[in-house]
N, C-alpha and C positions, 0 to 999 in steps of 0.2 A: 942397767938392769940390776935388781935389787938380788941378793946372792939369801939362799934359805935361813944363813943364819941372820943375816942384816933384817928378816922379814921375822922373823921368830923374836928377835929382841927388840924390834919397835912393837909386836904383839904386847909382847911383856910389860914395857914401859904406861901400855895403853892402857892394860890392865890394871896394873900398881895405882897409875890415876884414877881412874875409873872407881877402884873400891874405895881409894880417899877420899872422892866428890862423893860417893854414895853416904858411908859415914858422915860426913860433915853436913849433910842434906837428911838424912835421915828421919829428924821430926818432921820437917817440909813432907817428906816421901809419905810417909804413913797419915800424915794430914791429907796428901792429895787423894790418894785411896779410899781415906772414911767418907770424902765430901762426896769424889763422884758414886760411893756406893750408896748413900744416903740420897743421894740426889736424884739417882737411876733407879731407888724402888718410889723414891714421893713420887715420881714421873709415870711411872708403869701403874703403881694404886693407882693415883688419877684418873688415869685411862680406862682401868677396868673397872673403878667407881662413879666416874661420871662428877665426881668431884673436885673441888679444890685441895690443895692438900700443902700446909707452909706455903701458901701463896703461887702455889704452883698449878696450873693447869694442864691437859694437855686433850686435845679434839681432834682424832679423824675419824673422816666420815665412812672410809672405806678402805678393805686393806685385801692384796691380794697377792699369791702366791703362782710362779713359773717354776717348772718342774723343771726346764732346759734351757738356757743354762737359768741355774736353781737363782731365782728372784724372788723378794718382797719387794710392794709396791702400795705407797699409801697415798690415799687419796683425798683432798681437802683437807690437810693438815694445818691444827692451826697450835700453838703453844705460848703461855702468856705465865708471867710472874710479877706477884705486886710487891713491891719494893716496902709495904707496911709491916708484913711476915718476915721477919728475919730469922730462918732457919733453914739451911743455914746464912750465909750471906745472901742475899736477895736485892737484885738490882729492876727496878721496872722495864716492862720489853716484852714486845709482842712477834713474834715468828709466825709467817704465813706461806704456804705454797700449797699450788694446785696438785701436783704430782711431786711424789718424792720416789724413788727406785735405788735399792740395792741388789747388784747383779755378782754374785761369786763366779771366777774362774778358776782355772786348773793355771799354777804357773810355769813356765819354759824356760829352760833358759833363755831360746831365742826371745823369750816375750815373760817375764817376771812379773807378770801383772796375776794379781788374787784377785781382787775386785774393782768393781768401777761403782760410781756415786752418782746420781743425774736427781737435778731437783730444777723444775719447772715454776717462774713465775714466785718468784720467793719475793716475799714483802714484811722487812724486819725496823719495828718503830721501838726507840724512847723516848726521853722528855727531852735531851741534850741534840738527836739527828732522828733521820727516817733516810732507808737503804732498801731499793730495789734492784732485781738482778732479773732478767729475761731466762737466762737458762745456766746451769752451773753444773759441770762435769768434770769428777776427780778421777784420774784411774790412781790404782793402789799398788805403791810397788812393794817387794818380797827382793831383798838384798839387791837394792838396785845398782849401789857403790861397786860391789861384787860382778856384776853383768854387764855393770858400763854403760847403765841405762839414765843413771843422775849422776851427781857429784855428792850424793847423799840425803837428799831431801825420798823421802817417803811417797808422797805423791804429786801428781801433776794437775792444776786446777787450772781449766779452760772458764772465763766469765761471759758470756755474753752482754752488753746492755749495762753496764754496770751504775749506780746514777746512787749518789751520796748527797742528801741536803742536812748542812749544818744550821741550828737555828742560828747562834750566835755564839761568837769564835771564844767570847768570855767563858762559854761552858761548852767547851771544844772535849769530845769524849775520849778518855784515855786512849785507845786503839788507836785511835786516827792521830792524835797528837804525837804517837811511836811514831806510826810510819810516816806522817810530813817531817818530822825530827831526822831520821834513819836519810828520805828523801833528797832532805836541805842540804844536811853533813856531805851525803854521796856529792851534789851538786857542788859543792863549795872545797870539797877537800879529795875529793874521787878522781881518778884519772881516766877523762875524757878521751873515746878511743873515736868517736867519730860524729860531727855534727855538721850537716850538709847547710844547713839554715838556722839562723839566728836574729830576730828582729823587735824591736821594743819601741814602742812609739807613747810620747807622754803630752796630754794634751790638759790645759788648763782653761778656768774661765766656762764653761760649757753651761748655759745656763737652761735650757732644756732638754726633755731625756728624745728627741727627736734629731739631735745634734749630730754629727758624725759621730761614730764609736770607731772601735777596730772592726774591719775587713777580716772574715775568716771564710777559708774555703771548706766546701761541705759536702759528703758523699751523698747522693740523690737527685729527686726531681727537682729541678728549678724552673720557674715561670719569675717573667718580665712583670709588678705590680708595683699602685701606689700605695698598700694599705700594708701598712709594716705591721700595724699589730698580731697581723696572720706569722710575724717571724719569730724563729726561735728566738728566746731570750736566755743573756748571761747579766745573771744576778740581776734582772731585771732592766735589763739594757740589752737590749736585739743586735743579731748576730746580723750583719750585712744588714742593718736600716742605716736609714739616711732618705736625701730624697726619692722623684720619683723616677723609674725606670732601673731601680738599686736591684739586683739579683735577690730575692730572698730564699730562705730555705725552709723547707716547709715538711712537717713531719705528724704523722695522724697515731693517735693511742688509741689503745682496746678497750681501756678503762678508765676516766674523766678523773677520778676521783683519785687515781695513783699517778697523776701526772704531775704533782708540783716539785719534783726532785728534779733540779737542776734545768727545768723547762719553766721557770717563775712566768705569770701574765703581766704583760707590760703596762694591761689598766687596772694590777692593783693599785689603790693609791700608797699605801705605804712604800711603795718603790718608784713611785714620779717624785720628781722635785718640785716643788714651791715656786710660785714664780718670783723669779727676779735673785734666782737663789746661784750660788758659784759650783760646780761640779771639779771635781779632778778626777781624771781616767789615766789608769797607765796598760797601756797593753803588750802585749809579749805572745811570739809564734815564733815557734822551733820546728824542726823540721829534719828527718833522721838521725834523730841525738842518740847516743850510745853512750855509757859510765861506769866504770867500773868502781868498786869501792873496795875498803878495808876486809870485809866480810867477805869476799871471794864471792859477790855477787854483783851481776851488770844489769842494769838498767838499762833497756832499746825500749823508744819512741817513737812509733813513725811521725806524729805529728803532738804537737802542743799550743792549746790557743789559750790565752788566760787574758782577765782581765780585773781589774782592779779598778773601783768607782767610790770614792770619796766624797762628802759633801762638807763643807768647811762649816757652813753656818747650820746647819742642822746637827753634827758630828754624826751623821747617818754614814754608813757605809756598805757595800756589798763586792765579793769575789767568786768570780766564777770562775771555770777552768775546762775545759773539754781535750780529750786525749786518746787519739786514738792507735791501734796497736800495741798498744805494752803490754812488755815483759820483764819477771822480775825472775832468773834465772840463777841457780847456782853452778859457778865455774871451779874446776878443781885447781888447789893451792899450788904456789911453786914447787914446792919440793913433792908435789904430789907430780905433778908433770916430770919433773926433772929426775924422779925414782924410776921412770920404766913401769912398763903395765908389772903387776901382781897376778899369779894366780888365782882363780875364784875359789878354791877351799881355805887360802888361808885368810881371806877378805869372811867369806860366811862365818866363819869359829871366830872372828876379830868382831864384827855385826852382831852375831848373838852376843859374845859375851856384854856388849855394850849398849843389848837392845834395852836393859832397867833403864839406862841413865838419858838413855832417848825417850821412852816414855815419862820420863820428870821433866827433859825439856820441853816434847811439847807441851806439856799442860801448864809449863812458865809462859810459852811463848811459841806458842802454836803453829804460828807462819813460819817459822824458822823450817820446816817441816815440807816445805810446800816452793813449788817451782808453781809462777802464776802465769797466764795469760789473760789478758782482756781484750776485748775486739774494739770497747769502746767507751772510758771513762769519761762521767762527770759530774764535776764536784762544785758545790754552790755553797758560800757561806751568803745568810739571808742579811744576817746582821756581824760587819767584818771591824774591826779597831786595827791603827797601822800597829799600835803598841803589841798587838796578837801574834805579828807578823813573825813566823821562826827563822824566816831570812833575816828578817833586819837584827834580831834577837843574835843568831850566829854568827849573821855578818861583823855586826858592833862587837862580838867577843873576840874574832878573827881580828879585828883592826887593831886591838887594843894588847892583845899578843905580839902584832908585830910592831905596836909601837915599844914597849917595853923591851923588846929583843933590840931595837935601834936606838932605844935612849930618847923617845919622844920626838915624833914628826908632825904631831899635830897639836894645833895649838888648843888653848883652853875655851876658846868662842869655839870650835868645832865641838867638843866634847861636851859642851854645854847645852848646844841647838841638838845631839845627838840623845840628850838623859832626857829633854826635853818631850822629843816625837815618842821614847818609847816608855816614859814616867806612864807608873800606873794610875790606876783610878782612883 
């Protein structure tokens, strides 16, 4: 148990940092202010002008107001920036959703929630991927660390349906390159606290895409058929095809035309092979994985199916992944366990004074911010290179640390065929 003066001079210390990192960030600080203030009136003209404004759009059709508890609710929203306007920085990208909903509440302490976030049916395109989400629901917490509600993250994001298609992993978009990076490191260097199921199967030679793949098991309806192209496909290779009487899995969309994220058709042609052509497939199913990492945060999976399709003679390649359950959670630190609970007034005075230097992180790094749930990821590179690969990337920098620490265990043909797979273009 932490004694008042023990809690008053790690305040203190908290603080000293805090106005250090504020100074030292300071032009950052006042830059991040002008941009969003700049950015939050082109966006509101727009609206109320029906215009473009620096490339900036923004369209709903319908907006509307609950007196109990006190709601805005927009309806057909749609928000677009052209990357040819640069004012300020401007990246191309389109934001869609049916319904968007802000609902304020009163906070409790049994319940420290201000607001919750609900946005239905969101559809966000650039030139590098396209991201669909089924339903997405934030509640907002109000000194959650203090309440015992987080370990500090601000709010809690539920995803429903979550489905990412990268076009090609060469122009793999910074967000997503953090977090497979963030992902890898956990996997490779995190401490695994629990993994019920572990499996990898690697098949070579495969000379058409009706070949056996990986076996993945699937929540829903299943029927007995011969006609696989009715199956879901990974990166263009079906989930459970093979021959006939193979279980397939079978899944119907509302809308034809937002269906190519991570559901590919297996008679496009650009995803069959040639005939007479060599395929390599590696696939991989985990199955209640759990990890914790550096960052005092864990990773839980209930399931992971990925796969990986190669083509040797065409250099064609694709990676799909499907994942369901996760969570991407923040856990509190050792010496935060090992201190004894804190009072809540002196956690709220510690929170305020530190709420600046929290709004300059999220705006570095947004997620940090955020405890996630997903019910059901997936993720499809259309066009994948091994050389892309941030496992093999990490991996080879892992090997090469521990040969150095041992005075070399590998010989020089190893390190050779290794510059070789991941030499660029």
């Amino acid at each position: 148990m932490l004694t008042l003066a023990q809690t008053l001079r790690s305040i203190h210390q908290d603080i000293r940092r805090n106005v250090v990192d504020f100074w030292d960030n300071l032009p950052q600080y006042l830059w991040m202010w002008f941009e969003l203030t700049v950015c939050s009136a082109l966006i509101l003209l727009s609206y109320l002008l029906s215009v473009s404004l620096a490339g900036r759009k923004l369209h709903i059709g319908r907006v509307r107001f609950r007196l109990y508890p006190f709601a805005i609710c927009f309806y057909d929203l749609r928000y677009s920036q052209d990357a040819s306007r640069k004012f300020p920085t401007n990246v191309e990208l389109t934001i869609e959703s049916t319904n968007v909903e802000l609902t304020f509440h009163i906070p409790r302490p049994s319940y420290p929630c201000w607001g919750t976030f609900l946005a239905e049916n969101v559809y966000h395109r650039t030139p590098e991927c396209s991201v669909s989400v089924i339903r997405c629901h934030t509640t907002l917490w109000i000194y959650p660390y203090a309440f015992r509600f987080t370990a500090g993250p601000y709010a809690d994001t539920k995803l429903d349906d979550f489905r990412l298609q990268v076009f090609s992993s060469k122009r793999t978009p910074g967000w997503v390159n953090r977090l497979r990076t963030n992902l890898v490191a956990t996997i490779l260097k995190g401490d695994t606290i629990r993994c019920d199921e572990f499996r990898i199967a690697i098949q070579g030679g495969l000379n058409s895409p009706g070949e056996r793949g990986v076996e993945v098991e699937q929540d829903g309806d299943y029927e007995t058929t011969d006609a696989p192209e009715e199956s879901v496909t990974l990166g263009g290779g079906q989930i459970g095809d093979g021959t006939g009487g193979e279980a397939v899995y079978k899944e119907t969309y509302a809308d034809s035309s937002r269906t190519p994220i991570s559901s590919l058709n297996a008679s496009d042609p650009t995803m069959q092979n040639s005939s007479g052509t060599s395929e390599f497939r590696t696939s991989t199913t985990a199955r209640g994985y759990h990890v914790h990492n550096w960052q005092n945060r864990i990773y839980t999976f209930g399931s992971i199916d990925a796969q990986l399709r190669k083509n040797w003679e065409e250099e064609k390649g694709s990676y799909a992944m499907v994942v369901r359950d996760v969570r991407w959670t923040k856990v509190h630190s050792l010496y935060q366990r090992a201190g004894g609970p804190i009072s809540a007034f002196p956690q709220i005075i510690w929170s305020t004074l530190q709420f600046p230097m929290s709004l300059f992180n999220a705006y570095r790094d947004p997620i940090s911010m955020l405890n996630i749930h997903m019910t059901r990821l997936d993720v499809t590179f259309s066009e994948y290179r091994i050389q892309d690969a941030e496992l093999l990337r990490q991996g080879a920098k892992m090997i090469g640390e521990f040969e150095w620490l041992n005075g070399g265990v590998m010989g020089r043909v190893g390190w050779d065929m290794l510059a070789w797979i991941i030499k660029p273009d």
